[in-house]
N, C-alpha and C positions, 0 to 999 in steps of 0.2 A: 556862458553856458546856456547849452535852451531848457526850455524848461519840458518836463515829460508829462506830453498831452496824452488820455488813454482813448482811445476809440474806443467809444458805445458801442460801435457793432462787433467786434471782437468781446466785449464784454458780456453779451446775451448771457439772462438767463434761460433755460427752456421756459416757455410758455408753459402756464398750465391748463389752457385749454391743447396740447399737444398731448399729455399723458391722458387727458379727459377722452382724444381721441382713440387713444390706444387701446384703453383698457375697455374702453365702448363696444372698439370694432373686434375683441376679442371673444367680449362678451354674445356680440351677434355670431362671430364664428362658432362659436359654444354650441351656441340654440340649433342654432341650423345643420350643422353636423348631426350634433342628438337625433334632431327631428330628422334627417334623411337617411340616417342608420337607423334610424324607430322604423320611418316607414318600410325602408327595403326587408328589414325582419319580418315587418306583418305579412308586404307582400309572399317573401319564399316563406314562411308560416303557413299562407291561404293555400298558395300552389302546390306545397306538398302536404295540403289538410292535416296538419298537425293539431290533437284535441290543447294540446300546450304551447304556447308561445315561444318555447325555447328561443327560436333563432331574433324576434325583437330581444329578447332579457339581452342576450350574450353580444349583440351588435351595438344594444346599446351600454351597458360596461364597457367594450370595445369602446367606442368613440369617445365617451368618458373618459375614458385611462388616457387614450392617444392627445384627446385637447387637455387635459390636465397637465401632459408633457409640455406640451407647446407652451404654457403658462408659462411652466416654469422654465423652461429655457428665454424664454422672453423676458421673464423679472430676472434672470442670471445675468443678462446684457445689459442692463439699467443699472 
């Protein structure tokens, strides 16, 4: 009878410099969304001289809400 050898490489566990990258490169998606929804509000804010910010507040809860989805659909996969 042979004996049952197990291949290591079928056996991987993930790395955890792998989830390290994940949630890193999430986290930069985060920021940088924020901040390009920040800015585009400031800008149409300045162009249509508005004394209130409305359009950054609402662009940015926008982009908030929308990567907050992304999160979590991405921990739902894991």
């Amino acid at each position: 009878m042979a004996s049952e050898h197990r291949d290591p490489l079928q056996e991987q566990k993930p790395k955890p410099s792998n989830s390290y990258l994940k949630y890193s490169s999430l986290a930069l998606q985060l920021l940088v969304t924020i901040g390009l929804f920040a800015w585009l509000g400031y800008l149409l804010d300045g162009w249509l001289k508005l004394k209130y910010p409305i359009f950054l507040i609402v662009f940015v809860f926008v982009a908030f809400a929308g990567m907050m989805y992304q999160l979590y659909k991405s921990i739902d996969k894991s």
